[in-house]
TORPA-4810 file (N, C-alpha, C, O; in nm, 3 decimals):
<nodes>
NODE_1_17.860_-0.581_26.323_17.826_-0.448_26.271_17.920_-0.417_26.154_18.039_-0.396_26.180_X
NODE_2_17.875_-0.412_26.021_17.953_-0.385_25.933_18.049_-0.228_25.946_18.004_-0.126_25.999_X
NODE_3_18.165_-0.240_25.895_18.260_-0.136_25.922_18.214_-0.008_25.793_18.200_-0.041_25.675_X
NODE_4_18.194_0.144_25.842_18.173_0.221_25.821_18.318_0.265_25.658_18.438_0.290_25.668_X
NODE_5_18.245_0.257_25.558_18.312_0.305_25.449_18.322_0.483_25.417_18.230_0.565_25.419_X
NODE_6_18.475_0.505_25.386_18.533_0.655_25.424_18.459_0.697_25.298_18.471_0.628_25.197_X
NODE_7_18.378_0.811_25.297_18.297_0.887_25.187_18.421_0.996_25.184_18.474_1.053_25.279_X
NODE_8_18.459_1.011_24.994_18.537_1.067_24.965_18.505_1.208_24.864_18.518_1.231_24.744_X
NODE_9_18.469_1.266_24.953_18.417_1.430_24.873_18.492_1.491_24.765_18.615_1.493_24.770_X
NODE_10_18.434_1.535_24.675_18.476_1.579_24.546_18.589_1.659_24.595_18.699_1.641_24.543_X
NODE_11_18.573_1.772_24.718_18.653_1.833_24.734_18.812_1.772_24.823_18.907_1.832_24.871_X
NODE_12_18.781_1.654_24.812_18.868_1.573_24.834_19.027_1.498_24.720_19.147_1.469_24.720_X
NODE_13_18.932_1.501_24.661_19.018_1.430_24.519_19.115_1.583_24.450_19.072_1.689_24.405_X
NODE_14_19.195_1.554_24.460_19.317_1.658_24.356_19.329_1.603_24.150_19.390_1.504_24.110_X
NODE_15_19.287_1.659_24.102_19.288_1.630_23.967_19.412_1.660_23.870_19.462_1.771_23.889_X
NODE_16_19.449_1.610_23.806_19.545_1.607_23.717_19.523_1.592_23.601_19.511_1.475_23.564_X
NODE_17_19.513_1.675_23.525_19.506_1.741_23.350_19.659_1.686_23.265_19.760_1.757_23.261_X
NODE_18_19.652_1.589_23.220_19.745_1.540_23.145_19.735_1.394_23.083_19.648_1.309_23.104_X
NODE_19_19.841_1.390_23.006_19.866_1.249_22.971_19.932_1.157_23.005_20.047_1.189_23.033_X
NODE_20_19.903_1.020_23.018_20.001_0.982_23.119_20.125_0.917_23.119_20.188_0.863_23.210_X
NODE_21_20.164_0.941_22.922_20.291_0.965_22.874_20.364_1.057_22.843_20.451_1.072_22.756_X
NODE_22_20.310_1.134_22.941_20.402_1.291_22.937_20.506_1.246_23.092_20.470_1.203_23.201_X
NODE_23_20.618_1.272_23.048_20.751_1.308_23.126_20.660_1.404_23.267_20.668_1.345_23.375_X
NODE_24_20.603_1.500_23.270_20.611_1.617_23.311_20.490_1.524_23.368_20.545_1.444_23.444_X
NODE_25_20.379_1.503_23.366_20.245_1.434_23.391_20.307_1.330_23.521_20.279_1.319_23.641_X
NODE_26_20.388_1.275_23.444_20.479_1.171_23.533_20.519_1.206_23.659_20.486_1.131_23.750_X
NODE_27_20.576_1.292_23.682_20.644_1.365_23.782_20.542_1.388_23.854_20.535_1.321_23.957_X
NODE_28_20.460_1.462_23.832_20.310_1.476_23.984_20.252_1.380_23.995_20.203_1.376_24.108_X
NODE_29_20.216_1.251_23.908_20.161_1.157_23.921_20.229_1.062_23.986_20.154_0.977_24.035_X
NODE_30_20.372_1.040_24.010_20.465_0.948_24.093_20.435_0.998_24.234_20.403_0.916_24.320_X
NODE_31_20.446_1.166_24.269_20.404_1.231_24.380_20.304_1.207_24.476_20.302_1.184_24.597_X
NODE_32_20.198_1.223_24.359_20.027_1.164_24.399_20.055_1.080_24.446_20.037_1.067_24.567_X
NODE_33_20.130_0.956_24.346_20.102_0.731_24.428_20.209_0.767_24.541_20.229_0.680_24.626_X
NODE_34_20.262_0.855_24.547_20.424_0.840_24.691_20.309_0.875_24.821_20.297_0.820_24.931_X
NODE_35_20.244_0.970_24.770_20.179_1.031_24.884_20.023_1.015_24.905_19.949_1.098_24.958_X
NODE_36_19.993_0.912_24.862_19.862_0.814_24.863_19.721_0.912_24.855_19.614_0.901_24.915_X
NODE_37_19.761_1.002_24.764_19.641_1.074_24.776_19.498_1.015_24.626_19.504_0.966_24.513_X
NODE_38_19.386_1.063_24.725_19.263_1.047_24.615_19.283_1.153_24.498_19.302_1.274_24.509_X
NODE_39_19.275_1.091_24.409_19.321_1.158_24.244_19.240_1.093_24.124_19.215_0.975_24.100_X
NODE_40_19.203_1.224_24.049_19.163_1.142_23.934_19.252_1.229_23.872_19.290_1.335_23.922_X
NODE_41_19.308_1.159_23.691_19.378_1.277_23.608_19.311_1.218_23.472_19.290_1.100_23.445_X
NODE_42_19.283_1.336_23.392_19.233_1.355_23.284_19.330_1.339_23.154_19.447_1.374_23.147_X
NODE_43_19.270_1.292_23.075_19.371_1.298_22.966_19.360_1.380_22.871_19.286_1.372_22.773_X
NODE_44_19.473_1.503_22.915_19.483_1.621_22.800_19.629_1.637_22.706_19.728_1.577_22.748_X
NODE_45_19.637_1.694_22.617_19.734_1.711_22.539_19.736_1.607_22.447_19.687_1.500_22.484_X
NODE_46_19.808_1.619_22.276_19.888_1.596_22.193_19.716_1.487_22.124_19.629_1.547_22.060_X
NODE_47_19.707_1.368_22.148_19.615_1.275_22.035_19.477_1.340_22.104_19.375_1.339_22.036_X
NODE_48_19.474_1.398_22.247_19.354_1.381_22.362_19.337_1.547_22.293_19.263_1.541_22.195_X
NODE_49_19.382_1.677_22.316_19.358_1.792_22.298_19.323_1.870_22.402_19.409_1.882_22.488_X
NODE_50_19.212_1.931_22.420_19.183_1.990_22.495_19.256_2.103_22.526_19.198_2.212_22.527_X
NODE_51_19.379_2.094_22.552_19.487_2.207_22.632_19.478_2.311_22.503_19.578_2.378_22.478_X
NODE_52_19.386_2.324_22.440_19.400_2.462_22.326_19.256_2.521_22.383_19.242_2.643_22.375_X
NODE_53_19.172_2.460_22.428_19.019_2.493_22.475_19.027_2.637_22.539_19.127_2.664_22.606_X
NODE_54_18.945_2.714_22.524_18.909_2.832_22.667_18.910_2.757_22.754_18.991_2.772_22.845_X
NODE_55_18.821_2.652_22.752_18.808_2.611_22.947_18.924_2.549_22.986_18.922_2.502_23.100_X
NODE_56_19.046_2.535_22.908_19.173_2.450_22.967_19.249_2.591_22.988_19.307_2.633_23.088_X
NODE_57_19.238_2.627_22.909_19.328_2.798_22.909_19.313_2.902_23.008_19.381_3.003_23.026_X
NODE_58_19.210_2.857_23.070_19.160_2.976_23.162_19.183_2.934_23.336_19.184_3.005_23.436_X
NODE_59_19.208_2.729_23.309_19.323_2.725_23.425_19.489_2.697_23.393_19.561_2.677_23.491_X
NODE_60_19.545_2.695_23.269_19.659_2.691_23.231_19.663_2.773_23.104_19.623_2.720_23.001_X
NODE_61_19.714_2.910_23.102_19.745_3.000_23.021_19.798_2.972_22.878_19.755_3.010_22.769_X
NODE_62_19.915_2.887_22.912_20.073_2.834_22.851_19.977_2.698_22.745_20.027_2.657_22.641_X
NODE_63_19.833_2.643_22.799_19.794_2.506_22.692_19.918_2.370_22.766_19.896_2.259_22.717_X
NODE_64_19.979_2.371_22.821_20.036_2.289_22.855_20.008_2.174_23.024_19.946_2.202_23.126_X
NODE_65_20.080_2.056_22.989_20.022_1.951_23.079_20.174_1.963_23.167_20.277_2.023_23.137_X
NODE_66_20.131_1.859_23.316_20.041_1.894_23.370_19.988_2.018_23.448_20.059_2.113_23.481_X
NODE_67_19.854_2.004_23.473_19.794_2.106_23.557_19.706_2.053_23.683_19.625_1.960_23.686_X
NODE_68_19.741_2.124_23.764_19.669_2.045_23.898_19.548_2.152_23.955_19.558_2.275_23.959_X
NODE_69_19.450_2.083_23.990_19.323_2.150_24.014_19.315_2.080_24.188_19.299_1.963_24.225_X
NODE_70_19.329_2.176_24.249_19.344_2.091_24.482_19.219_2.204_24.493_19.252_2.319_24.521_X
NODE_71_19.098_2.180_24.474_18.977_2.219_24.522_18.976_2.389_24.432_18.958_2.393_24.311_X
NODE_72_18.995_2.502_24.506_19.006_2.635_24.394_19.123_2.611_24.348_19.134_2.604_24.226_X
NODE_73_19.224_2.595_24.422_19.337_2.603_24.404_19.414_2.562_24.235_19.374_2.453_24.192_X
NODE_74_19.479_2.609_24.174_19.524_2.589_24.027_19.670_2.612_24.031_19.726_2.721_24.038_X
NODE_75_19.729_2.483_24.026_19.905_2.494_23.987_19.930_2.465_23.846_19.883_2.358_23.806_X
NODE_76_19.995_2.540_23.758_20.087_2.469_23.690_20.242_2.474_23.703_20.294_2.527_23.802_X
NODE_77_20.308_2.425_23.613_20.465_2.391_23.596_20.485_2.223_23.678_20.470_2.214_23.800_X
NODE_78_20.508_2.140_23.620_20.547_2.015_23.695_20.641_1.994_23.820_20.622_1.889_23.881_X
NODE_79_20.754_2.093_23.874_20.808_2.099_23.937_20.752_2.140_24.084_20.766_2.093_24.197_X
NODE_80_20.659_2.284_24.010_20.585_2.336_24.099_20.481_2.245_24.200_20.467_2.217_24.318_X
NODE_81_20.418_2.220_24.065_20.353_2.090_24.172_20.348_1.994_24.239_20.264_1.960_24.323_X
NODE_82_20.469_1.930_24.194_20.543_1.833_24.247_20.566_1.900_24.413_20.534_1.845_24.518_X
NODE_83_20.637_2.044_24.394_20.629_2.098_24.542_20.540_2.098_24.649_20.550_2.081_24.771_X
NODE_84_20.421_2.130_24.544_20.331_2.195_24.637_20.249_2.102_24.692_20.172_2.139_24.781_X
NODE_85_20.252_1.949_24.646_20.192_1.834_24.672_20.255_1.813_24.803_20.182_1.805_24.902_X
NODE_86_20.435_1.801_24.820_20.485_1.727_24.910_20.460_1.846_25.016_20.450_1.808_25.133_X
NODE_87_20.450_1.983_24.991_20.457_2.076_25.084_20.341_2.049_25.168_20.351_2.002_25.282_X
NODE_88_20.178_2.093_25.086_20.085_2.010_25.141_20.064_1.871_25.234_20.048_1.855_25.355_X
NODE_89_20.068_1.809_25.159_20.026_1.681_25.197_20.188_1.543_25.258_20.198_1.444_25.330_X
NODE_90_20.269_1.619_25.179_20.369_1.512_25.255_20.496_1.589_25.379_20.603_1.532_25.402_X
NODE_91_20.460_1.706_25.436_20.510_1.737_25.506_20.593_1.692_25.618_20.689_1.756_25.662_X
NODE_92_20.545_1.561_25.671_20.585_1.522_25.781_20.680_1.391_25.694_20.718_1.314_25.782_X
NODE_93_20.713_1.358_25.600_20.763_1.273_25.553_20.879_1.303_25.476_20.895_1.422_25.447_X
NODE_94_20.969_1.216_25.435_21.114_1.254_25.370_21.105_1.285_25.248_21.207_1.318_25.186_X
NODE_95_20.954_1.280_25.174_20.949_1.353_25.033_20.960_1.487_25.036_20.978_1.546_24.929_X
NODE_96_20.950_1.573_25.181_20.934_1.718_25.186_21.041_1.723_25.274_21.019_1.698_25.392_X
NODE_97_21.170_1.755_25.232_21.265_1.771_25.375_21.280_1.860_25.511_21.311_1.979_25.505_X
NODE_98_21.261_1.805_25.610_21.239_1.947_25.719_21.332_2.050_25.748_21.316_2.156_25.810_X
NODE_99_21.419_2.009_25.700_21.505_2.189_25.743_21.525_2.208_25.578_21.518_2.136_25.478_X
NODE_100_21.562_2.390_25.617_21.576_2.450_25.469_21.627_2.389_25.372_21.592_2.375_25.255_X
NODE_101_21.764_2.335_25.469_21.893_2.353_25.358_21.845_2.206_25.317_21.904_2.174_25.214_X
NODE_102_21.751_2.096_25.366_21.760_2.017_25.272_21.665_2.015_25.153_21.668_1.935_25.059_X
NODE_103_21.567_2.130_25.173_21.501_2.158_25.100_21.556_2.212_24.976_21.534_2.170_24.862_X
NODE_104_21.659_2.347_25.023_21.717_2.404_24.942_21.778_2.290_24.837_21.759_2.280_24.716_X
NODE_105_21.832_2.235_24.897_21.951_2.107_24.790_21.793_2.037_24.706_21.785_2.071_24.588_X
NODE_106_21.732_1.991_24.733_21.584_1.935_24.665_21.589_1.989_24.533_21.632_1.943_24.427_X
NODE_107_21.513_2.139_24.574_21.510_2.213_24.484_21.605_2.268_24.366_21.581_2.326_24.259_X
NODE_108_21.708_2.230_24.424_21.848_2.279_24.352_21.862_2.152_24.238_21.919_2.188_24.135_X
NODE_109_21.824_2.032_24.240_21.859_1.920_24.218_21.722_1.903_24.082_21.722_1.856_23.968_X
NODE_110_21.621_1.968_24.166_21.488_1.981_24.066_21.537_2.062_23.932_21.539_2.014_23.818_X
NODE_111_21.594_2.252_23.987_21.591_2.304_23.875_21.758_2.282_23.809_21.783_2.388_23.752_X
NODE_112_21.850_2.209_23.799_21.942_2.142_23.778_21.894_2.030_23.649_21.966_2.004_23.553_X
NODE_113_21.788_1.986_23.667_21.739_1.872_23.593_21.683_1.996_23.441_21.730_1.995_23.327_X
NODE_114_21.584_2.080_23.492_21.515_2.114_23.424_21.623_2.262_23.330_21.605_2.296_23.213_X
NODE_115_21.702_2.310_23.406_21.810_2.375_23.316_21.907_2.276_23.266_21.925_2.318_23.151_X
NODE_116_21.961_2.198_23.276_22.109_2.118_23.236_22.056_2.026_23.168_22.117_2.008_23.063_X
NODE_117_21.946_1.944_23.185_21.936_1.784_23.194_21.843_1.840_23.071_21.893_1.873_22.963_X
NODE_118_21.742_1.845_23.090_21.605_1.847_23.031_21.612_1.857_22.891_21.518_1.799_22.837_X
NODE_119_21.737_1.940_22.766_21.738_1.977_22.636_21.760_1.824_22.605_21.698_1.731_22.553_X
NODE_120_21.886_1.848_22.666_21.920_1.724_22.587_21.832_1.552_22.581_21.834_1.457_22.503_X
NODE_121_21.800_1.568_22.641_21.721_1.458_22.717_21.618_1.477_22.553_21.614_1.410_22.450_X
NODE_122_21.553_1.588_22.593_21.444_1.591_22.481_21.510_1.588_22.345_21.467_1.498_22.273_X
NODE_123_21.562_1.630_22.316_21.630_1.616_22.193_21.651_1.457_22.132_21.632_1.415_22.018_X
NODE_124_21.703_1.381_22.264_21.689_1.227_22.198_21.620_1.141_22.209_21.631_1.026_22.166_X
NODE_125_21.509_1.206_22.292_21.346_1.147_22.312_21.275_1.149_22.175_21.208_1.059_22.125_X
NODE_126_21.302_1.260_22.130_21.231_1.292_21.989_21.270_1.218_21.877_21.201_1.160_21.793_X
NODE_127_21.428_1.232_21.893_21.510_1.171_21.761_21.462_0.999_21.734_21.424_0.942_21.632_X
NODE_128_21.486_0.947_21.878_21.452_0.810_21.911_21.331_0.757_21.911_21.306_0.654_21.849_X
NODE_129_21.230_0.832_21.988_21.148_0.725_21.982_20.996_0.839_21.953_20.900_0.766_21.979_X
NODE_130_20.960_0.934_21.926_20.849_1.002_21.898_20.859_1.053_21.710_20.763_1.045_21.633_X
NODE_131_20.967_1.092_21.682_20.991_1.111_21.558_20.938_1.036_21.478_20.909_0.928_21.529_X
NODE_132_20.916_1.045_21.393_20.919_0.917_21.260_21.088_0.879_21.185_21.186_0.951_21.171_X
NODE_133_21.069_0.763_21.158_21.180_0.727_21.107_21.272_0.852_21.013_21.380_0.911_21.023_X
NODE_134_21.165_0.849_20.929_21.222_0.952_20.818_21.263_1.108_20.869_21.359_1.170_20.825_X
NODE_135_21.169_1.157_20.972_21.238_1.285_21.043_21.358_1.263_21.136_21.408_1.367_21.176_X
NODE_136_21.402_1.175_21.169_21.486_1.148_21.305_21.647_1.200_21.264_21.684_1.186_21.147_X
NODE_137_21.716_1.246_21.343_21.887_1.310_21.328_21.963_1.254_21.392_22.000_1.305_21.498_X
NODE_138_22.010_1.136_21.355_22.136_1.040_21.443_22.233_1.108_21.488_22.279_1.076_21.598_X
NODE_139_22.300_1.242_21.400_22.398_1.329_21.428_22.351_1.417_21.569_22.440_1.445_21.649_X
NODE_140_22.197_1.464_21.598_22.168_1.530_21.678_22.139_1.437_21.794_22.117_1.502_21.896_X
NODE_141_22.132_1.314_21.809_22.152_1.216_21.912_22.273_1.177_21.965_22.291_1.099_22.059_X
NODE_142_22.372_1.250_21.887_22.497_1.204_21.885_22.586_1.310_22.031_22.659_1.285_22.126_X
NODE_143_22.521_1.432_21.970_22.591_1.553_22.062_22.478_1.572_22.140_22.513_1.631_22.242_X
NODE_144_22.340_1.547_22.141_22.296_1.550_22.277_22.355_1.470_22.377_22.384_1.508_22.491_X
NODE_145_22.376_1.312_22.310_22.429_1.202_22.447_22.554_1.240_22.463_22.624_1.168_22.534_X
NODE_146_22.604_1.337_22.414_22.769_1.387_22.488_22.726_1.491_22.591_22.782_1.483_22.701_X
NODE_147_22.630_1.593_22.574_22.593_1.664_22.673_22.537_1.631_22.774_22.545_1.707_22.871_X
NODE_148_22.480_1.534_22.781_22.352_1.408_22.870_22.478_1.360_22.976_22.492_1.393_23.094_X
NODE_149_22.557_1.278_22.898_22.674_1.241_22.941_22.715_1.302_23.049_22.698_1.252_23.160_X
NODE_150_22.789_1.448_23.028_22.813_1.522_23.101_22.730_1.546_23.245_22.780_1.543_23.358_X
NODE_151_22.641_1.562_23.222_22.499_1.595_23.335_22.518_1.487_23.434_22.549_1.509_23.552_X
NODE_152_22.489_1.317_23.360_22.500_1.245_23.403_22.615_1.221_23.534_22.608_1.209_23.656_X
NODE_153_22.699_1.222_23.454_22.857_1.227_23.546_22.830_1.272_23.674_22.845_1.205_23.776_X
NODE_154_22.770_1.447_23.666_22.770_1.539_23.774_22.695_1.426_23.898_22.742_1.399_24.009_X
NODE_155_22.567_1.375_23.835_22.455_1.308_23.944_22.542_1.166_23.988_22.511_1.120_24.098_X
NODE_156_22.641_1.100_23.917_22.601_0.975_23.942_22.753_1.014_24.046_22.790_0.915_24.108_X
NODE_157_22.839_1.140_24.070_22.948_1.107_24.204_22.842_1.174_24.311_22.863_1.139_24.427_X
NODE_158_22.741_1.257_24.293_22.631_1.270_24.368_22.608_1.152_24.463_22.625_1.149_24.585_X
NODE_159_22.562_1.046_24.374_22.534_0.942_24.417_22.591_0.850_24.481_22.529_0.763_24.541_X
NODE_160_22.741_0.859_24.476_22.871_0.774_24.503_22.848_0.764_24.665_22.908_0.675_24.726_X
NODE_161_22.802_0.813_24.702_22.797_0.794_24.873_22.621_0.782_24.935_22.581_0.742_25.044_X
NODE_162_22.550_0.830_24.827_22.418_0.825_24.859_22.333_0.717_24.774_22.351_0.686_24.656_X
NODE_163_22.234_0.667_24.866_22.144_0.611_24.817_22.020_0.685_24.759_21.921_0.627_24.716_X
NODE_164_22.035_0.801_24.762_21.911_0.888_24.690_22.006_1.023_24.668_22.117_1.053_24.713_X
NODE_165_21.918_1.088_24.583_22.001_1.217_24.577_22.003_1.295_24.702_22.081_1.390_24.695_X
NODE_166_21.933_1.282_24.827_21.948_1.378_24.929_22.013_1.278_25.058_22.084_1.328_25.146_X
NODE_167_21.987_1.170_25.055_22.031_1.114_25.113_22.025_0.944_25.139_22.091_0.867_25.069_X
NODE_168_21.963_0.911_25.216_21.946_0.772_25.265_21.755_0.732_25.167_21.720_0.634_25.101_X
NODE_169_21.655_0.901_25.215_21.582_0.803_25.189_21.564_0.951_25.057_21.631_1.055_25.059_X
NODE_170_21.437_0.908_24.937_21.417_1.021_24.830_21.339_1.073_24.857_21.250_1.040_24.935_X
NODE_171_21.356_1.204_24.779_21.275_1.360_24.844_21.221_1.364_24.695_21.216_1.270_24.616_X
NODE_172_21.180_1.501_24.674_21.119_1.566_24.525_21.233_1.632_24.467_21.225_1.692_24.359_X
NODE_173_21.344_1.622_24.538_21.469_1.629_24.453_21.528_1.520_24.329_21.597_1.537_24.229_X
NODE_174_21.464_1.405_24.388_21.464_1.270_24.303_21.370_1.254_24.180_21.394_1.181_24.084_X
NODE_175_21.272_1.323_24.196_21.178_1.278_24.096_21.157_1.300_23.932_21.125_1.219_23.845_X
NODE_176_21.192_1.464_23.925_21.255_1.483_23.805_21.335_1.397_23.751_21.313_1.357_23.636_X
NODE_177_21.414_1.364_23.805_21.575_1.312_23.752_21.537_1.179_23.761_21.589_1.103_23.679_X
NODE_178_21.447_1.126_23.851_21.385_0.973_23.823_21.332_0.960_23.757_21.337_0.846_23.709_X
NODE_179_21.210_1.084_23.675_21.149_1.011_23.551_21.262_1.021_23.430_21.252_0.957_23.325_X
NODE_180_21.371_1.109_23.460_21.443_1.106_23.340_21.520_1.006_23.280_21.554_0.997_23.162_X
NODE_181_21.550_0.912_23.401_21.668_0.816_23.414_21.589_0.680_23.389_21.658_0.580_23.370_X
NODE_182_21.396_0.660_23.388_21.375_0.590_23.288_21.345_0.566_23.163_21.322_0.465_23.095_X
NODE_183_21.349_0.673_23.147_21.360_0.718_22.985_21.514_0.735_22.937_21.526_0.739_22.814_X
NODE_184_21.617_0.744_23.000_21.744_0.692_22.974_21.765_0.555_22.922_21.795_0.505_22.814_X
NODE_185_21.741_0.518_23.033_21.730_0.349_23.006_21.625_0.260_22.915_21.644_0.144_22.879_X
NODE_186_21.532_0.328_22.892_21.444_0.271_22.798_21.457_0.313_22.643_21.394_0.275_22.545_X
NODE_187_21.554_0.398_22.657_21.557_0.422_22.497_21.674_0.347_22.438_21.784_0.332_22.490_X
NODE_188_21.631_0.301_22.320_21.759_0.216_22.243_21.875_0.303_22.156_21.836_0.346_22.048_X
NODE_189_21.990_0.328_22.189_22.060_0.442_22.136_22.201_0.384_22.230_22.208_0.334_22.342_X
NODE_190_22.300_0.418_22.130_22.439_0.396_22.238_22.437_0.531_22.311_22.407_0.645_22.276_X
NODE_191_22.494_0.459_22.466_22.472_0.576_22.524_22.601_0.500_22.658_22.634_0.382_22.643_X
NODE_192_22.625_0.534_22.709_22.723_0.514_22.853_22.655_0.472_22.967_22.543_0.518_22.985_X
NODE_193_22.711_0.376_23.063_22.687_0.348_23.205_22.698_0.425_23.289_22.774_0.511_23.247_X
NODE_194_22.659_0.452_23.410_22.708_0.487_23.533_22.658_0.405_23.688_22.544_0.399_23.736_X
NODE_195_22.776_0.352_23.738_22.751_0.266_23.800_22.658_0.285_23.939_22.607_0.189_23.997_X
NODE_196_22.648_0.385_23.970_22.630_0.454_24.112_22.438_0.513_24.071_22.346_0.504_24.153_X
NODE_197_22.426_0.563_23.938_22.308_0.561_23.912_22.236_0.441_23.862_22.115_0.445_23.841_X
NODE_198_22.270_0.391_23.853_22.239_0.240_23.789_22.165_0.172_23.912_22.047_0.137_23.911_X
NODE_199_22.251_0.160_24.018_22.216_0.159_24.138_22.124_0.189_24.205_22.059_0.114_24.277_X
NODE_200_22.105_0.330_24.184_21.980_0.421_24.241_21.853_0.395_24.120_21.744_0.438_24.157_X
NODE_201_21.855_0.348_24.021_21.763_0.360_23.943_21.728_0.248_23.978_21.607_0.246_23.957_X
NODE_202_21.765_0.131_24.029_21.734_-0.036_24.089_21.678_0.000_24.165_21.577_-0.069_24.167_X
NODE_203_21.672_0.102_24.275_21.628_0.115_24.428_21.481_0.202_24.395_21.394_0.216_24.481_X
NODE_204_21.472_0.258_24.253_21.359_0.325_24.225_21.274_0.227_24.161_21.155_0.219_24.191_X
NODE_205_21.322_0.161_24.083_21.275_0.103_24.009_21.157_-0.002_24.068_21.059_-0.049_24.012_X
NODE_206_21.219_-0.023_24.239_21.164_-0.178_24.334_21.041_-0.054_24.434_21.006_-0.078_24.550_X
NODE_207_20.996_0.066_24.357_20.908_0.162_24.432_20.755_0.114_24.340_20.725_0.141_24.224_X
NODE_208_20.689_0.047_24.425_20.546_0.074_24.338_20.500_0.146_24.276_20.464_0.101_24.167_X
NODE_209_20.479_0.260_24.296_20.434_0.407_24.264_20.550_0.443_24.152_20.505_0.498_24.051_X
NODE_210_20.668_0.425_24.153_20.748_0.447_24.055_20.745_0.357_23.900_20.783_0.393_23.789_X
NODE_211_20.684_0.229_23.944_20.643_0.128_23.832_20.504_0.179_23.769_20.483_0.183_23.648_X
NODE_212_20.418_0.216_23.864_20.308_0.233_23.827_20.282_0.372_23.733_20.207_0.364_23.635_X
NODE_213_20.337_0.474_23.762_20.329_0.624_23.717_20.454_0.645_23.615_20.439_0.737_23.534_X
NODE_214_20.575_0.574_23.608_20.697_0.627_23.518_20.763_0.504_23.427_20.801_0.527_23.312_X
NODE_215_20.771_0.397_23.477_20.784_0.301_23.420_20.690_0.238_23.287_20.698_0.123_23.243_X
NODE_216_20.613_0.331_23.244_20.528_0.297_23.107_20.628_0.324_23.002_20.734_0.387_23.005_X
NODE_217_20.549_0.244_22.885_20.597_0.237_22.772_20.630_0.394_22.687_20.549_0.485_22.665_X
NODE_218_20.765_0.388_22.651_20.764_0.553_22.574_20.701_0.506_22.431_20.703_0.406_22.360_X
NODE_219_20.649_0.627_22.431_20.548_0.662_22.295_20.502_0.817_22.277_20.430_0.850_22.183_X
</nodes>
């Protein structure tokens, strides 16, 4: 008797509005492959467009990627969704931590990335590798990777005792700061070691879902 194939209802699939060389796209899309869900994502923003449309605007206000569509339901902000994925759907697992306080630290670690980390970061994303030659500011690559630096430091004695930022195994406290740390490493620019993240970026790096969704080519 042939084995019965799982019919997967539209209202099944969670959609994702982005590109899938966006930083921010990255982050819910590592979420999605962690947490094996049915997904399709669209390609909006920058060569693709769309995110200026009424019909993109009227589920993301701001024109910006990503945006997640879970049946009515409409998230944006990448962090957010990143939450609301593991809250949903990975609850019972170490991407969503079960008591507060490890939640709390998660979250702390999320908006840590996105206040401290995130300028500078962009600043030498641009200079380096999206810019054109002729627009690019070596001087402004110079004092971002001193501020980067700094950030860095904070995460990698973080790390000095941990194998993830929360602990043994990674939460959505990691993920921000994981897509950031391959775009650290993939950009060509003098920049500093840290041994303890170096480490943790090996242990991400050997994640399927982390090869598959963050590990692409910057462009």
């Amino acid at each position: 008797m042939p084995s019965k194939q799982k019919t997967i209802k539209e209202e099944d699939v969670v959609r994702i509005f982005g590109r899938a060389n966006s930083i921010n796209v990255q982050k819910a899309m590592w979420m999605i492959g962690e947490l094996g869900l049915e997904h399709e994502r669209v390609d909006v923003g920058l060569q693709f467009g769309i995110n200026d449309t009424p019909e993109y605007l009227t589920k993301n206000p701001n024109g910006l990627v990503p945006t997640l569509e879970d049946g009515d339901v409409i998230v944006w902000e990448s962090h957010s969704i990143v939450r609301y994925l593991a809250d949903k759907f990975g609850a019972d697992t170490h991407w969503w931590p079960n008591d507060v306080v490890g939640r709390a630290h998660a979250g702390q670690w999320m908006d840590w990335y996105a206040s401290r980390l995130h300028a500078p970061m962009t600043t030498i994303f641009w200079n380096v590798v999206r810019h054109p030659p002729e627009k690019r500011d070596p001087d402004a690559v110079v004092a971002a990777t001193a501020d980067a630096e700094k950030m860095w430091a904070i995460l990698d004695t973080q790390l000095s005792s941990k194998d993830f930022i929360g602990g043994a195994a990674p939460s959505v406290g990691d993920i921000p700061v994981g897509c950031a740390i391959h775009r650290w490493n993939a950009m060509d620019f003098d920049k500093p070691a840290f041994a303890n993240i170096d480490a943790w970026y090996a242990r991400l790096s050997d994640r399927i879902t982390y090869q598959d969704h963050v590990m692409l080519p910057l462009s």
